[in-house]
C-alpha positions in Angstrom: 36.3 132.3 90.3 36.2 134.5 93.1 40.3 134.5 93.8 41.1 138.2 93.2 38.7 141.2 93.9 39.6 143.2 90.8 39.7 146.8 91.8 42.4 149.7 91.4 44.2 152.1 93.4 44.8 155.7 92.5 48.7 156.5 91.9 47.7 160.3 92.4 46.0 162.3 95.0 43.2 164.4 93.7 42.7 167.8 95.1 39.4 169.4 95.6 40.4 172.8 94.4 43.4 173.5 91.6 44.5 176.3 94.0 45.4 173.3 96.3 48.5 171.9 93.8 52.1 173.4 93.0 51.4 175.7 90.9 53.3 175.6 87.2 56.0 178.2 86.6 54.7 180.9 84.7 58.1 181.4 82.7 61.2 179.9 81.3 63.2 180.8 84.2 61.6 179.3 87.8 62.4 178.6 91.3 61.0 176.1 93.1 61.1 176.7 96.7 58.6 173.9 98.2 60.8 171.0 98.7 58.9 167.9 99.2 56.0 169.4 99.3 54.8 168.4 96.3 52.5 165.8 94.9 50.9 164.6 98.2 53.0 165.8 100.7 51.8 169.6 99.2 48.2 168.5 100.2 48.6 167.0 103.5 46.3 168.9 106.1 44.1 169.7 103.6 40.7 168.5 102.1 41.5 165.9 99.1 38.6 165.0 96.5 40.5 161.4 96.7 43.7 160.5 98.7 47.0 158.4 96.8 46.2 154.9 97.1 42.2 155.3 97.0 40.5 152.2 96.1 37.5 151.2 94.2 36.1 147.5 93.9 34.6 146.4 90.4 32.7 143.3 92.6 29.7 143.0 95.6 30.5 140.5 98.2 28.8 139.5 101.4 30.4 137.8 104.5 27.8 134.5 105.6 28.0 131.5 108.2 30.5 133.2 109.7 31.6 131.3 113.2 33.8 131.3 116.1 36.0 128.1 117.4 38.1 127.2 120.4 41.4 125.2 120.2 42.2 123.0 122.8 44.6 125.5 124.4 42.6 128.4 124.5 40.0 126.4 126.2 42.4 125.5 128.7 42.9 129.0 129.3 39.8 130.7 129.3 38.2 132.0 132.8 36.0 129.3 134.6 
């Protein structure tokens, strides 16, 4: 219990307008003249809806008794 934080991660980039992606080729016959500027690369500069890679966590957790300790040697080298 309590090893792994299940969550996910998006493989995709979501675009806040359609307008935003490559658009599909209307015919049988097409050129495609962007490159790599496709998928994400297309949308960079611009306003995404959610980015590749987002994350979401399925769990709540809380950070507690949290503290700080000096070693020996960083004693010896901290400011008098």
């Amino acid at each position: 219990f309590g090893v792994a934080n299940p969550s996910a991660k998006s493989p995709v980039t979501f675009p806040q307008h359609a307008s935003d992606m490559t658009q599909p080729c209307p015919g049988l016959q097409c050129e495609y003249t962007e490159g790599l500027a496709v998928g994400w690369h297309g949308m960079e500069g611009k306003s995404v809806t959610f980015p590749f890679g987002h994350g979401l966590s399925y769990t709540t957790f809380d950070y507690s008794l949290l503290g700080v300790a000096a070693t020996p040697s960083l004693a010896a080298d901290a400011p008098q």
